[in-house]
Biopython code that builds the backbone (N, CA, C, O; Angstrom):
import numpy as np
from Bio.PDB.StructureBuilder import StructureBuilder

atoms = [
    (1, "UNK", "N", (0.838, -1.180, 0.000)),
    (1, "UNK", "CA", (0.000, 0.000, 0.000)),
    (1, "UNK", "C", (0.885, 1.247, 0.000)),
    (1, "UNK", "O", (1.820, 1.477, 0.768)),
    (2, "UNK", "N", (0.431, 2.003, -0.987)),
    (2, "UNK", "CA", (1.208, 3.404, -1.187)),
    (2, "UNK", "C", (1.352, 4.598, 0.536)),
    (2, "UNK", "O", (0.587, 4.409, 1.482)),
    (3, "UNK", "N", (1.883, 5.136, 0.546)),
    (3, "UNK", "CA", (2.238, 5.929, 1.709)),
    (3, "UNK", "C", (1.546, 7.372, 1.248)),
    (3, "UNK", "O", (2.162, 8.205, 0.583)),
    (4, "UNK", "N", (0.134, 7.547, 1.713)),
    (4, "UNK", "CA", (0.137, 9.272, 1.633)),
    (4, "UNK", "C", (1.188, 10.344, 1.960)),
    (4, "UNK", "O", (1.722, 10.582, 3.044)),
    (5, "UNK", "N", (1.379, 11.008, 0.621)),
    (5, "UNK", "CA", (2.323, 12.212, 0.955)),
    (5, "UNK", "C", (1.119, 13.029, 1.359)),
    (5, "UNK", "O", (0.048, 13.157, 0.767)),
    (6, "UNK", "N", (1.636, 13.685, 2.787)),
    (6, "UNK", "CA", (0.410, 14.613, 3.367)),
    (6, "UNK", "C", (1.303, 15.626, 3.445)),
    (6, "UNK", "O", (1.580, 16.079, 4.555)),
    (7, "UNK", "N", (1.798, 16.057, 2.480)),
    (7, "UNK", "CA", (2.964, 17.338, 2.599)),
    (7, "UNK", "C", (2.776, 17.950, 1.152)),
    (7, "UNK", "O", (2.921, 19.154, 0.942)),
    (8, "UNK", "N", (2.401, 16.924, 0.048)),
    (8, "UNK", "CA", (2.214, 17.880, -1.553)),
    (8, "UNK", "C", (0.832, 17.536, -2.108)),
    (8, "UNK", "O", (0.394, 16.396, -2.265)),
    (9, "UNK", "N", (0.371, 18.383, -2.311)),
    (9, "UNK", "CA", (-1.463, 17.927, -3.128)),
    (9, "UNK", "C", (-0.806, 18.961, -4.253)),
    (9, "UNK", "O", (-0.076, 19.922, -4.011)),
    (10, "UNK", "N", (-1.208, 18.557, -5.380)),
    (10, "UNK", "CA", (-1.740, 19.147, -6.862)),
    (10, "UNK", "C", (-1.985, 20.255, -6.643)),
    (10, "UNK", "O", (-1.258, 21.203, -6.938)),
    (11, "UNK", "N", (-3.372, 20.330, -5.921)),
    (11, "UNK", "CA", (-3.769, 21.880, -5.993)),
    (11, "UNK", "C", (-3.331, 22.765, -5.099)),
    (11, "UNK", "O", (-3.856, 23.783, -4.648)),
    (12, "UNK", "N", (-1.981, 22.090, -4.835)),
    (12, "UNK", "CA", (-1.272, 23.754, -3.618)),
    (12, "UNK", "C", (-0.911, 24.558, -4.314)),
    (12, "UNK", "O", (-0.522, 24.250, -5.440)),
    (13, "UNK", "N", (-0.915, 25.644, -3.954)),
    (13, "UNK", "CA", (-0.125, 27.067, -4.794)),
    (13, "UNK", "C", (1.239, 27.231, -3.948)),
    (13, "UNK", "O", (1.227, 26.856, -2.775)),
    (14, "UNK", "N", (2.532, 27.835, -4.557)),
    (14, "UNK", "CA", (3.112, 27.279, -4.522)),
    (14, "UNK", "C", (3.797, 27.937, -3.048)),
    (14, "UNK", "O", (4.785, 27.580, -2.405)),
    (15, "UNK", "N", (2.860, 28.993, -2.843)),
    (15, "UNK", "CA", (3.497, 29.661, -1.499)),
    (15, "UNK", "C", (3.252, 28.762, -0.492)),
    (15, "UNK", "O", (4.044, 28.664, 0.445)),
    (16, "UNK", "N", (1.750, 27.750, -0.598)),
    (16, "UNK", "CA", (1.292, 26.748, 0.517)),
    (16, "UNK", "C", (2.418, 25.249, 0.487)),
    (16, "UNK", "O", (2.548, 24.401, 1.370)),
    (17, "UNK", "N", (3.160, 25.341, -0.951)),
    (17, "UNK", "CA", (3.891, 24.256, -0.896)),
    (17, "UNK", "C", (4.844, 24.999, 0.109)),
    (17, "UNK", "O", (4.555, 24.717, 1.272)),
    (18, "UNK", "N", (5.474, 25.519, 0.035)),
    (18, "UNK", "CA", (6.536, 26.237, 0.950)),
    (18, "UNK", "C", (6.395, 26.407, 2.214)),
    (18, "UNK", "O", (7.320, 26.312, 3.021)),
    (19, "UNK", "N", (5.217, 26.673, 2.493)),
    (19, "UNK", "CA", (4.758, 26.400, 3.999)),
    (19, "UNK", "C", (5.007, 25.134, 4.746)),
    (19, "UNK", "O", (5.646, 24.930, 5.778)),
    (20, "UNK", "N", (4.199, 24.168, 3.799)),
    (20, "UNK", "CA", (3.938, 22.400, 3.907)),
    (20, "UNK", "C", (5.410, 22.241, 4.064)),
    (20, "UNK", "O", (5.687, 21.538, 5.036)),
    (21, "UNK", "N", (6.369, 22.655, 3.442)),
    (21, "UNK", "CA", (8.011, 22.050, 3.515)),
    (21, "UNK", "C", (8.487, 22.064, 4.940)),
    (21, "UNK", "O", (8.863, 21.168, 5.696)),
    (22, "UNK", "N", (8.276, 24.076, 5.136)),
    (22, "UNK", "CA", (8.714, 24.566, 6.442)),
    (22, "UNK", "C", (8.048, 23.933, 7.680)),
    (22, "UNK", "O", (8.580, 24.181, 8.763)),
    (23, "UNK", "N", (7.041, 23.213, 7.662)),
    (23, "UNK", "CA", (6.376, 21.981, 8.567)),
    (23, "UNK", "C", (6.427, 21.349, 8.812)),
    (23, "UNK", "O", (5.716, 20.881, 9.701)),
    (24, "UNK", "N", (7.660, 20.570, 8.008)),
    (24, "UNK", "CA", (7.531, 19.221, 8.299)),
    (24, "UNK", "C", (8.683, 18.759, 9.590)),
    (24, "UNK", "O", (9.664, 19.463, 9.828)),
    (25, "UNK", "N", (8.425, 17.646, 10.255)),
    (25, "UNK", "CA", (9.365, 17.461, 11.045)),
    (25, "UNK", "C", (10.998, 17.951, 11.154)),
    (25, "UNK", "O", (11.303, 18.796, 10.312)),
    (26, "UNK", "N", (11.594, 17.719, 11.664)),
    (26, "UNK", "CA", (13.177, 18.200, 11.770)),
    (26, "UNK", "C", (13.949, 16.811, 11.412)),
    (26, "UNK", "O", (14.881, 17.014, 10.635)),
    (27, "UNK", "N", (13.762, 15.266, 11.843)),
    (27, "UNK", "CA", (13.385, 14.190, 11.424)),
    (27, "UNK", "C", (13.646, 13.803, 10.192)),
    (27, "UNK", "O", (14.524, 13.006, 9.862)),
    (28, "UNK", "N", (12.589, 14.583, 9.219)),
    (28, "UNK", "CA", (12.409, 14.035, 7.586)),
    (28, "UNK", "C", (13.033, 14.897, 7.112)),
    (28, "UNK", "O", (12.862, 14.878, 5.893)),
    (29, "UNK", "N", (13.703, 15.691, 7.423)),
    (29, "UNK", "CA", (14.422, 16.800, 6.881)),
    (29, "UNK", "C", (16.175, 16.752, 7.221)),
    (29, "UNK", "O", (17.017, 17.487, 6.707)),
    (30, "UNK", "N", (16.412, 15.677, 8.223)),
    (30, "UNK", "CA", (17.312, 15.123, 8.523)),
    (30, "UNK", "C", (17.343, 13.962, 7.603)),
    (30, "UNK", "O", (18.224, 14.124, 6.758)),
    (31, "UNK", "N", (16.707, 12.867, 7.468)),
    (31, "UNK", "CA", (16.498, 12.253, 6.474)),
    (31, "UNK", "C", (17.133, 12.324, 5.316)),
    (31, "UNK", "O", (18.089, 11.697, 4.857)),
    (32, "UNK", "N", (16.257, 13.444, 4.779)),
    (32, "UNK", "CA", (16.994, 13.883, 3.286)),
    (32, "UNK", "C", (17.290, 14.245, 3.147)),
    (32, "UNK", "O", (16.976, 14.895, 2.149)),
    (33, "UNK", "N", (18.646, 14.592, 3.961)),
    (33, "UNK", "CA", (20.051, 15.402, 3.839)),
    (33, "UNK", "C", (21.078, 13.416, 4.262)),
    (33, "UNK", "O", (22.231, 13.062, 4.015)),
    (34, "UNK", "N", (20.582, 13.101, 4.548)),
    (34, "UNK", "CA", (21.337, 11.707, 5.024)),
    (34, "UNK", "C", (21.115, 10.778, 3.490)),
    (34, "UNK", "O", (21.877, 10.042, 2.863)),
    (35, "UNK", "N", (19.781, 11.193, 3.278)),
    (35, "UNK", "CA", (19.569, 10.061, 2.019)),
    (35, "UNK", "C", (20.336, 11.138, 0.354)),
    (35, "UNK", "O", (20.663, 10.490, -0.640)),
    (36, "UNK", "N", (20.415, 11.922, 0.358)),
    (36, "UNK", "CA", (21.204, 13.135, -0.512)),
    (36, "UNK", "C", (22.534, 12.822, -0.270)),
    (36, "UNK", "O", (23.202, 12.633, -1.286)),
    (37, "UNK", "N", (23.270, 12.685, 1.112)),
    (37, "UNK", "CA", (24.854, 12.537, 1.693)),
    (37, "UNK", "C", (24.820, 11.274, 0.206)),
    (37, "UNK", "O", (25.187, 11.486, -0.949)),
    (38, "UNK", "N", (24.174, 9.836, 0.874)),
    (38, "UNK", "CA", (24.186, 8.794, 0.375)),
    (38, "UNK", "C", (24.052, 8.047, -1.332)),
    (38, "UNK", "O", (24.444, 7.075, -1.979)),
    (39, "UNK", "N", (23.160, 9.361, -1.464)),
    (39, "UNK", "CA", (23.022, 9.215, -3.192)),
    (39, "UNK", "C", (24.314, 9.644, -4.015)),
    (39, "UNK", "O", (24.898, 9.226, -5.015)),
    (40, "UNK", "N", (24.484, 10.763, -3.032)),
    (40, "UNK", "CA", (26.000, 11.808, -3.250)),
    (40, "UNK", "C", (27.423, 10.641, -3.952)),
    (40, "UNK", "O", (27.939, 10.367, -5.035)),
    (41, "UNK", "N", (27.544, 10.259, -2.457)),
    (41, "UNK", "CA", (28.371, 9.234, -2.224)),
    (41, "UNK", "C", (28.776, 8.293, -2.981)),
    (41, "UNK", "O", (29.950, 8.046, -3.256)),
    (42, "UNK", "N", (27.457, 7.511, -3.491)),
    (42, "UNK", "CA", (27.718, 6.239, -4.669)),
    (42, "UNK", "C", (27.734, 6.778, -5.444)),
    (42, "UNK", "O", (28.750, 6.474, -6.070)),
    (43, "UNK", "N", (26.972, 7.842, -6.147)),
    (43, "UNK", "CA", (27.259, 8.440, -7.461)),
    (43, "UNK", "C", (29.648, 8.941, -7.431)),
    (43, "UNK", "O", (30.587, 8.464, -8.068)),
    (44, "UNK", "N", (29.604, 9.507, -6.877)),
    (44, "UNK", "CA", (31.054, 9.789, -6.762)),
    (44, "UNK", "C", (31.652, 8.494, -7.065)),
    (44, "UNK", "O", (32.442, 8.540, -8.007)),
    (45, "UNK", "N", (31.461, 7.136, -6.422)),
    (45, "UNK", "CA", (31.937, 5.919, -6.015)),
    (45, "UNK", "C", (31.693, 5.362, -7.685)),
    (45, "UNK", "O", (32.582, 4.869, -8.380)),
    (46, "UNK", "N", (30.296, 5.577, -8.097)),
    (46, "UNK", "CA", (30.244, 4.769, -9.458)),
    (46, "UNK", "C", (31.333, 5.775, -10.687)),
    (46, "UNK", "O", (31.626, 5.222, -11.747)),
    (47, "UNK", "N", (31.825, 7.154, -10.423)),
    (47, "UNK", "CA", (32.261, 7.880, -11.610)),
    (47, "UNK", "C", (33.619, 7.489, -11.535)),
    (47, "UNK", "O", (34.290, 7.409, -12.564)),
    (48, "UNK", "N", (34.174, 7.195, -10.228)),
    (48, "UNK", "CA", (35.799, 6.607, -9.834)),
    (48, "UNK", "C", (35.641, 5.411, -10.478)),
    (48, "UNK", "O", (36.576, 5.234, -11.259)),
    (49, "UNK", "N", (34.682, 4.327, -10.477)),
    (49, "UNK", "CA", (34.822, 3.332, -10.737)),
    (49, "UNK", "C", (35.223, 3.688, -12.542)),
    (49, "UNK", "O", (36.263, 3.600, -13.196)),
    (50, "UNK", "N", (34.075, 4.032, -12.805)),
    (50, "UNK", "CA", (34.367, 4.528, -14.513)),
    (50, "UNK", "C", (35.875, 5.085, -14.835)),
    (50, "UNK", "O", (36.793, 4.744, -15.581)),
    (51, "UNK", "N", (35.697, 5.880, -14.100)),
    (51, "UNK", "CA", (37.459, 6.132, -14.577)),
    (51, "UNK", "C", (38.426, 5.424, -14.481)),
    (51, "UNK", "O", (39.270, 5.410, -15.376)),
    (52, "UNK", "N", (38.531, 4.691, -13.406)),
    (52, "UNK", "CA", (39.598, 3.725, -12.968)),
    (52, "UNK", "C", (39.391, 2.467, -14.267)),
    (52, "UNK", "O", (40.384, 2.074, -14.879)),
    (53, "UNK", "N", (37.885, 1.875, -14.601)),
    (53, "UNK", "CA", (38.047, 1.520, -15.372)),
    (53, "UNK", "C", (38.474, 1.793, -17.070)),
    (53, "UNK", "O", (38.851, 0.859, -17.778)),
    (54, "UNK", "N", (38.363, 3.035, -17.519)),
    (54, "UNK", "CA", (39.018, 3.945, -18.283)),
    (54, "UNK", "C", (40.406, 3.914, -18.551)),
    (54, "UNK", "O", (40.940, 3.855, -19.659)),
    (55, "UNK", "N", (41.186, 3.978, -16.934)),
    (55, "UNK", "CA", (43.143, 4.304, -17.053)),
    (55, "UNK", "C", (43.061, 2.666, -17.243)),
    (55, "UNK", "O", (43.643, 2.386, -18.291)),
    (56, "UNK", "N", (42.631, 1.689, -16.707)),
    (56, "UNK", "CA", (43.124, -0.078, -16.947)),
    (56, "UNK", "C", (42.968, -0.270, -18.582)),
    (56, "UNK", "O", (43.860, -0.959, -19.076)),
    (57, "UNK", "N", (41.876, 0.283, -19.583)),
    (57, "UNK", "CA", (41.468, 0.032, -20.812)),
    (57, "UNK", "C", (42.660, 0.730, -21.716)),
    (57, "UNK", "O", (42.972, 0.341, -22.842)),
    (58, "UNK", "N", (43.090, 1.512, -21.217)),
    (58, "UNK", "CA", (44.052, 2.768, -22.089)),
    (58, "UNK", "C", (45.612, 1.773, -21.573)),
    (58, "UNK", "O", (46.487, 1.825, -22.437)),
    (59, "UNK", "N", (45.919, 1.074, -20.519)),
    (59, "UNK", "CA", (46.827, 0.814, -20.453)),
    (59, "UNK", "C", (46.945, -0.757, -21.426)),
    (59, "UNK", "O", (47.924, -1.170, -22.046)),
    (60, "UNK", "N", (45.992, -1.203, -21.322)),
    (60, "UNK", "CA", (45.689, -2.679, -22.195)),
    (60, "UNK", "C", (46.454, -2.416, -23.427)),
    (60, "UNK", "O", (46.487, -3.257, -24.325)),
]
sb = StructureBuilder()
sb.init_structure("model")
sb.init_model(0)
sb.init_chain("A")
sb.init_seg("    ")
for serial, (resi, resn, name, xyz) in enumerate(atoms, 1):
    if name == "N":
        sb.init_residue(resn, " ", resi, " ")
    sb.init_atom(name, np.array(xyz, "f"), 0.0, 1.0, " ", f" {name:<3s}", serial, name[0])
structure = sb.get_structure()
């Protein structure tokens, strides 16, 4: 079963979205600065990988 987002409806304007943000817990906003760190992270981790695999192909 899907999880109501009770933070974005369609018909907010966009000053009420901004409100809804500034509301929300301290929590979920911790969250997605932890889940952002983490996306951060592997993305960096997968572009090293690319490269590293890059200098091994050029040395072949």
């Amino acid at each position: 079963m899907k999880k109501k987002n009770t933070f974005v409806n369609e018909t907010l304007s966009f000053e009420d979205f901004e409100q809804a943000i500034a509301q929300r817990p301290a929590s979920d906003v911790a969250l997605d600065e932890l889940v952002r760190e983490r996306l951060t992270a592997e993305k960096d981790a997968q572009k090293k990988e690319r490269e590293l695999k890059k200098a091994r192909n050029k040395l072949s």
